[in-house]
C-alpha positions as CSV (number, residue, x, y, z in Angstrom):
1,X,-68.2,-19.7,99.4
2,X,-64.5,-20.4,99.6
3,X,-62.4,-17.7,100.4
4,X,-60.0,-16.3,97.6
5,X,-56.2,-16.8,98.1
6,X,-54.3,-13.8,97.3
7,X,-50.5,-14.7,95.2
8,X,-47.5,-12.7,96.0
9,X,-45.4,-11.3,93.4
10,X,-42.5,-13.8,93.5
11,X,-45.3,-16.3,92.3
12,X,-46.9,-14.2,89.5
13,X,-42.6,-13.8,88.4
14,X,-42.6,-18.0,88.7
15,X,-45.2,-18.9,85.9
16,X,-43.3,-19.7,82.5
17,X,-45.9,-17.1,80.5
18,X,-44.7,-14.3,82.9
19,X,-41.1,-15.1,82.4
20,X,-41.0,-15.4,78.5
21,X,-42.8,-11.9,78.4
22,X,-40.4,-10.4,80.7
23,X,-37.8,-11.8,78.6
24,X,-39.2,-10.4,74.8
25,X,-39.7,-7.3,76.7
26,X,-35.8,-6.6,77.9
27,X,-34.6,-7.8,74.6
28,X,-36.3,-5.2,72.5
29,X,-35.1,-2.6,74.9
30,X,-31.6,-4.0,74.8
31,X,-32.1,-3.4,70.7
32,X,-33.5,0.0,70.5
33,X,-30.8,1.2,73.1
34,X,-28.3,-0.5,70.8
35,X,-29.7,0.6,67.6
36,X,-29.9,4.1,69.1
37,X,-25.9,4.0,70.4
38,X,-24.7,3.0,66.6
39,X,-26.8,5.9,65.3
40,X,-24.7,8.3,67.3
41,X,-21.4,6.4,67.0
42,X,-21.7,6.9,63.1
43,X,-23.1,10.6,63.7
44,X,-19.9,11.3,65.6
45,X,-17.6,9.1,63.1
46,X,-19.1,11.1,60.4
47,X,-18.9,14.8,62.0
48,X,-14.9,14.1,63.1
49,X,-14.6,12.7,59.6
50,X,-16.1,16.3,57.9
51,X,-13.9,18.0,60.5
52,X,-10.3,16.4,59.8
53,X,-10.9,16.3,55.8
54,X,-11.8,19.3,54.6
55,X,-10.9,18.5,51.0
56,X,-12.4,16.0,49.9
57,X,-14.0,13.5,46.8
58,X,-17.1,11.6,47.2
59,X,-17.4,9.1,43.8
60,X,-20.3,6.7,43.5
61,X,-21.7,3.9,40.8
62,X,-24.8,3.2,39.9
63,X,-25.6,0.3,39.1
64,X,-22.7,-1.5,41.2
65,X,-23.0,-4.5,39.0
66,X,-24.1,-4.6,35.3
67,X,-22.7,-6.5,32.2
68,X,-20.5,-5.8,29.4
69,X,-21.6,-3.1,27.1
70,X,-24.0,-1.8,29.7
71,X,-23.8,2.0,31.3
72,X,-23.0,3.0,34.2
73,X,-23.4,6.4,35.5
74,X,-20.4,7.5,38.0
75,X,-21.2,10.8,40.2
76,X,-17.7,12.5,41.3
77,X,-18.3,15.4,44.6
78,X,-15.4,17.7,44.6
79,X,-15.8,19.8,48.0
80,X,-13.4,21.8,49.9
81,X,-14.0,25.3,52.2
82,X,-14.7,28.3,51.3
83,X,-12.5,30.9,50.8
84,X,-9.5,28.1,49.6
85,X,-8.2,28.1,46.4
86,X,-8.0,25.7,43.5
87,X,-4.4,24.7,42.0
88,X,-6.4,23.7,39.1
89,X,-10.1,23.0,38.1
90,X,-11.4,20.3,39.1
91,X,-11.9,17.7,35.4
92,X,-12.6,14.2,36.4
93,X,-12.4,13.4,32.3
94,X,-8.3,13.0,32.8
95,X,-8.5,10.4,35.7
96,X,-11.4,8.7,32.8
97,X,-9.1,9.3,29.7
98,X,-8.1,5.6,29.2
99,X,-12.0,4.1,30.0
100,X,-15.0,4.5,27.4
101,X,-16.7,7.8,28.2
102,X,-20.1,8.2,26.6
103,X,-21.5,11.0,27.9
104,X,-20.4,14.3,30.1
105,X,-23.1,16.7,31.2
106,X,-22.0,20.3,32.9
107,X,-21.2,19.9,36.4
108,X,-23.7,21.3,38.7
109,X,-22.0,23.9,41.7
110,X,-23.6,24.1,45.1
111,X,-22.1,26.4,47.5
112,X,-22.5,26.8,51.4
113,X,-21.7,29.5,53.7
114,X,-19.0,27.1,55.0
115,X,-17.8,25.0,51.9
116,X,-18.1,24.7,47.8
117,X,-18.7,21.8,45.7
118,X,-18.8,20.6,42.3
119,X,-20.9,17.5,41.5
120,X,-19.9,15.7,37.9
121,X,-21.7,13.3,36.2
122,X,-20.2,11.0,34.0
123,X,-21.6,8.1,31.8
124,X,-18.8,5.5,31.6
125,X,-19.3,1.7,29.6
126,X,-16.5,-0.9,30.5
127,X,-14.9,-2.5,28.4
128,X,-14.0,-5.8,30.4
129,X,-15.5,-8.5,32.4
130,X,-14.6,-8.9,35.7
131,X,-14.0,-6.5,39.1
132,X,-13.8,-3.0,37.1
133,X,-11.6,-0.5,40.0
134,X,-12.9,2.6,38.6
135,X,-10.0,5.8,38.1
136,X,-9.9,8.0,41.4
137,X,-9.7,11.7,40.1
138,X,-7.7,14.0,42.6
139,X,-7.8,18.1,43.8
140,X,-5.4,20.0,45.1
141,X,-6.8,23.5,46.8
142,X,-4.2,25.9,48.6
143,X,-5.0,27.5,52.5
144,X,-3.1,29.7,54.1
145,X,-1.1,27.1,55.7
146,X,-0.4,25.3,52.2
147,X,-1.4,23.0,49.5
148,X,-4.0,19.9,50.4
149,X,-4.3,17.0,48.1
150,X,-7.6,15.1,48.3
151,X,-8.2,11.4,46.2
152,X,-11.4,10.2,45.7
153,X,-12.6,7.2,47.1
154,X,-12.1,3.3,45.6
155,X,-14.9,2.2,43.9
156,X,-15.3,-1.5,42.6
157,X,-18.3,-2.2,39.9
158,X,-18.7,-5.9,39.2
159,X,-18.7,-6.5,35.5
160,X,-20.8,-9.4,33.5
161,X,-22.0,-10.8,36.7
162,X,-25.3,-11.2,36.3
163,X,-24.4,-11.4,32.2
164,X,-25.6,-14.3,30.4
165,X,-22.6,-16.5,29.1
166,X,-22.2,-15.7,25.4
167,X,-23.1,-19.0,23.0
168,X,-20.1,-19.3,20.9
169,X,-20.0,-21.9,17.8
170,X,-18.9,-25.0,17.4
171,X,-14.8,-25.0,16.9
172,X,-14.1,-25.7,13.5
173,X,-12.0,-29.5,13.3
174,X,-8.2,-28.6,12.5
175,X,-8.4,-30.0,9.3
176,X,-11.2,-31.6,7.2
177,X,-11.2,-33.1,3.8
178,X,-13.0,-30.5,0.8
179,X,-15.8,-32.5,-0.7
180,X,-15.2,-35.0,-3.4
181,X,-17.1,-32.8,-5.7
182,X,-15.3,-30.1,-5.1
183,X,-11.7,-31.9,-5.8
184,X,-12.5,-33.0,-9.0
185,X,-14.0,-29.5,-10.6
186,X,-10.8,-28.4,-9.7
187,X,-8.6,-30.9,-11.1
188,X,-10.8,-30.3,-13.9
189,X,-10.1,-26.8,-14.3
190,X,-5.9,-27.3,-13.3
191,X,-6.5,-30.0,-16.8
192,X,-7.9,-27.0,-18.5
193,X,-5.5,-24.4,-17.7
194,X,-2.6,-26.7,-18.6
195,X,-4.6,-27.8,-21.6
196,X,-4.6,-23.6,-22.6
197,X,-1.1,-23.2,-21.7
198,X,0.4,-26.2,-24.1
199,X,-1.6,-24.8,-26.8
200,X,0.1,-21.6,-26.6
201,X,3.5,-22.6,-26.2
202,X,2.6,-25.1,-29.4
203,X,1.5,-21.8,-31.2
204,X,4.6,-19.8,-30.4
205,X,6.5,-22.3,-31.6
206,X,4.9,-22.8,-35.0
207,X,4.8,-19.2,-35.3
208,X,8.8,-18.6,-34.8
209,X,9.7,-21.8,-36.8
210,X,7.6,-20.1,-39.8
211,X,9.1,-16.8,-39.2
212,X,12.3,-18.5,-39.4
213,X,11.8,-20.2,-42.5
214,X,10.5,-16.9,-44.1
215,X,14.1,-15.4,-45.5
216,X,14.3,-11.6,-44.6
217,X,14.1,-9.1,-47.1
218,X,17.3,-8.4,-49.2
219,X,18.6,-5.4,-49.3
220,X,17.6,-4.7,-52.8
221,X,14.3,-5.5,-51.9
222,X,14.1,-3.4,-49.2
223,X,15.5,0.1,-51.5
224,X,13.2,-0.8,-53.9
225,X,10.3,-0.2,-51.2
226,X,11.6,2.4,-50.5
227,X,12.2,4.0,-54.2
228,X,8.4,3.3,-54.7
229,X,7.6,5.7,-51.5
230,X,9.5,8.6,-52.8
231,X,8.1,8.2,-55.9
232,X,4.8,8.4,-54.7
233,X,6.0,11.9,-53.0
234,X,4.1,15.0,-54.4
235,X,7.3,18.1,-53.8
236,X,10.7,17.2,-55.4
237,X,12.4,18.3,-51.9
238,X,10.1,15.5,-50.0
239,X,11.3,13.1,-53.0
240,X,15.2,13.8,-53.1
241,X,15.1,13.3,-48.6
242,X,13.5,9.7,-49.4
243,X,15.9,9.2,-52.5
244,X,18.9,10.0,-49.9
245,X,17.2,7.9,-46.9
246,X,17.0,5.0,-49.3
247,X,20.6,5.5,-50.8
248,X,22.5,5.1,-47.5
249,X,20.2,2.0,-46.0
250,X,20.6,0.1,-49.1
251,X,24.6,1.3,-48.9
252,X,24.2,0.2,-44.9
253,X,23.1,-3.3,-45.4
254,X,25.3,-3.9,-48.2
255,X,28.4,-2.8,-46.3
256,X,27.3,-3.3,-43.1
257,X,27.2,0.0,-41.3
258,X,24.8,2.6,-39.7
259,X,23.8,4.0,-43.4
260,X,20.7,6.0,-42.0
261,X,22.3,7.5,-39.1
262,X,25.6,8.7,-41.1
263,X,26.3,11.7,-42.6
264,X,27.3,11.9,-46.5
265,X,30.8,12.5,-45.5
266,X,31.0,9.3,-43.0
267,X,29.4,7.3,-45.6
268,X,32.4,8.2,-48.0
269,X,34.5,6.8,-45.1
270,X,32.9,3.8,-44.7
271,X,32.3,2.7,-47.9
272,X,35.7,3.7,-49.7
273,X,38.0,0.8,-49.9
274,X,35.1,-1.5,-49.9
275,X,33.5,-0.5,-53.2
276,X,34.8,-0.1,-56.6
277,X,36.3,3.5,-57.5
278,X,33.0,3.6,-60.2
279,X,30.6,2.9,-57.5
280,X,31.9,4.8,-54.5
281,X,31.9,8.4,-57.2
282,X,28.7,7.6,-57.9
283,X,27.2,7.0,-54.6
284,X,29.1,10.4,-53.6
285,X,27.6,12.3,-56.3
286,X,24.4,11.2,-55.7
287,X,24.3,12.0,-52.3
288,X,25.7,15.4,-52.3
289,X,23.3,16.0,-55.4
290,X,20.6,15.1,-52.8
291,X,21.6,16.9,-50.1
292,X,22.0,20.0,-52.4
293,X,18.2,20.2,-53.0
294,X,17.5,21.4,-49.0
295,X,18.4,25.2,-49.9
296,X,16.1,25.1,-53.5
297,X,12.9,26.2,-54.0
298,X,10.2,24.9,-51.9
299,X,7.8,24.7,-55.3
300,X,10.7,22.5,-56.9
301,X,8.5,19.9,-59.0
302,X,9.0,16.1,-59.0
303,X,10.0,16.6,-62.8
304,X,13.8,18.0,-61.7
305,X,14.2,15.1,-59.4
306,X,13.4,12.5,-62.0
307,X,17.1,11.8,-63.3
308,X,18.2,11.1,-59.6
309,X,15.6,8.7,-59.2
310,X,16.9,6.9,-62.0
311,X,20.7,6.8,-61.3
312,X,20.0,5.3,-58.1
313,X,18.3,2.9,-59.5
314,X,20.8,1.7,-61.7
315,X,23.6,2.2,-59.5
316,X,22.0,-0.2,-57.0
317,X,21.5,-2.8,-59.9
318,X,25.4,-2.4,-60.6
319,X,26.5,-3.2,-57.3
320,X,23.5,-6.2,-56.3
321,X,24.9,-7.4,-59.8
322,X,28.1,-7.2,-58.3
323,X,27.8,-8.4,-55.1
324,X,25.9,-11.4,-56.3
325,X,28.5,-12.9,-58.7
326,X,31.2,-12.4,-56.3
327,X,29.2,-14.2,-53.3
328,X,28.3,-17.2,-56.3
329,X,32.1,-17.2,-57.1
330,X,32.8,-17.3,-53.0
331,X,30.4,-20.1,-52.6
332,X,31.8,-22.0,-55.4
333,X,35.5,-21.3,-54.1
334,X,34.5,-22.7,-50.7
335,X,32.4,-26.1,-52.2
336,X,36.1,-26.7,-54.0
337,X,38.4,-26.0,-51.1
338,X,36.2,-28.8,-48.9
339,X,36.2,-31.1,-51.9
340,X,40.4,-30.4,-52.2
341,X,40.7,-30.7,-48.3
342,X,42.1,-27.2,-48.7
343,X,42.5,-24.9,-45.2
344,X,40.6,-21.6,-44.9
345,X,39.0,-20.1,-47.8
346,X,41.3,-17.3,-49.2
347,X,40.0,-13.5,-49.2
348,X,38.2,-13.3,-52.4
349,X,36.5,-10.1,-53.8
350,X,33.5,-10.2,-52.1
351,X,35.2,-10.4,-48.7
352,X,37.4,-7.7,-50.4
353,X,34.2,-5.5,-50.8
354,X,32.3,-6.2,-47.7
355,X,36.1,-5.5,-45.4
356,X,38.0,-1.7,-45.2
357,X,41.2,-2.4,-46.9
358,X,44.2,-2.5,-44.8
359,X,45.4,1.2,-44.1
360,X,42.1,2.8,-44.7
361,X,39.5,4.6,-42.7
362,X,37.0,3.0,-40.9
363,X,33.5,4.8,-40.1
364,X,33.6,7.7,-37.3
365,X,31.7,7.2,-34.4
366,X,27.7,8.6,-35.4
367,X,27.4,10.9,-32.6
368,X,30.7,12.7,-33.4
369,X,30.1,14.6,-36.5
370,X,33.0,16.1,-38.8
């Protein structure tokens, strides 16, 4: 048997096996020495942290990204030691007042024998795409050596990241033709309307042309209208007011003047000088006679009012006789004065009866009574 050769250390060290062990082996015990020296750097970080800010907001997101519309639920620590007190309580909603709250639950208070806190939860939607900086609430707490401030902490939430794009439609072309179809019921009903509008102009036409040609009623006509409605009046005081009514329109339109809203007395002004001295006592005593009958009797029969009823009548025949013959004897004066190239016509009696004779009184104003 061969004799067994015994290998020194430095040899075992030399194969490549050996070395590549050696090698994973130092490595992992450089990591966990490393690993264990940031664990207690951060501790220590951490601890001074706690120690210099006493006051102070913690504020975290949850989701840190979501899309438009979505919720995210923000948690807002307010701490500070014990013993210190608050300026104000602390109310996380006025930092939020210009984003879209949907939802604040009570706070929740936890206390320590070293500090206090108040943990708020808020439920907050955005509103915008893009990096959302969220509002960093503040607290102010008073120690005996005076007033600490404390500001929460940034925090960024990524809006509409993972969103998908929204489909939007097709941009309408900046101008398009209407269809053919649609053109011509259209200029159809324009032909139509214009068609309607012709029609009535042609009818209001007709219609005032015809009105036109139709003479108004003369004033003669029109008083014996009205003598027919006082006759048809059951009280003689109902029948005398109609009789008078009827007396000074007819007197009115004959010598052009406000006959129904005169008095008897401004109707003697403004028909003396035009009428003849028979007709203007007449019309006087009729009217007076008329206005006598407001203090009779109420039971006064038709029967007493009769005569009246009469006279006016034939005194209103007297003067449209009248006034006729003189505006036939105008006319005629007027066809010979263009036939003898003679100037203006010369004031005949009818202008003499329908104009106040020089010097005399002309009709009061109606408002002002006498």
């Amino acid at each position: 048997m061969g004799r067994r050769q015994k290998r020194s250390p430095c040899s075992v060290l030399r194969s490549p096996s050996r070395q590549r062990s050696v090698r994973t082996w130092l490595s992992r015990r450089s990591t966990e020495h490393g690993a264990r020296r940031t664990f207690l750097l951060f501790a220590l970080i951490v601890s001074f942290a706690s120690a210099s800010d006493p006051v102070a907001i913690d504020m975290s997101a949850a989701p840190a990204q979501l899309g438009v519309g979505d919720r995210c639920e923000v948690t807002i620590a307010y701490r500070w030691p014990r013993g210190w007190k608050l300026t104000a309580q602390p109310n996380p909603s006025l930092a939020f007042a210009g984003e879209f709250v949907v939802g604040v639950p009570p706070p929740k208070d936890a206390s320590t024998g070293e500090e206090e806190r108040r943990i708020f939860t808020l439920s907050v939607c955005p509103t915008r795409s893009g990096a959302w900086a969220l509002p960093r609430p503040q607290i102010t707490v008073a120690s005996s050596d005076g007033e600490v401030t404390a500001e929460a902490n940034a925090v960024i939430v990524q809006v509409g990241v993972n969103s998908d794009i929204p489909v939007l439609p097709q941009a309408r072309p900046l101008m398009s033709r209407p269809p053919a179809e649609l053109v011509e019921s259209h200029r159809r009903w324009w032909w139509i309307a214009g068609g309607c509008v012709v029609a009535a102009l042609a009818t209001l036409v007709v219609l005032a042309r015809r009105r036109a040609l139709i003479p108004p009623p003369t004033p003669r006509e029109v008083f014996a209208r009205d003598l027919k409605e006082a006759q048809s009046a059951s009280e003689g005081k109902e029948v005398g007011a109609l009789l008078s009514l009827a007396l000074r329109r007819y007197a009115g339109a004959v010598w052009r003047f406000d006959g129904l809203g005169s008095t008897t007395r401004e109707v003697s002004y403004a028909v003396r000088g035009r009428a003849s001295d028979d007709e203007f006592r007449e019309l006087m005593r009729l009217l007076e006679s008329l206005d006598s009958l407001r203090w009779a009797a109420d039971s006064l029969g038709v029967d007493a009012v009769q005569p009246l009823l009469e006279n006016s009548e034939r005194w209103t025949d007297g003067v449209q006789r009248r006034v006729e013959s003189e505006e036939t004897l105008r006319l005629e004066r007027k066809g010979m004065a263009k036939r003898g190239g003679a100037g203006a016509p010369r004031r005949d009696a009818t202008n003499a009866a329908l104009t106040p004779a020089k010097g005399q009184p002309t009709l009061p104003p109606t408002g002002d009574k006498p």
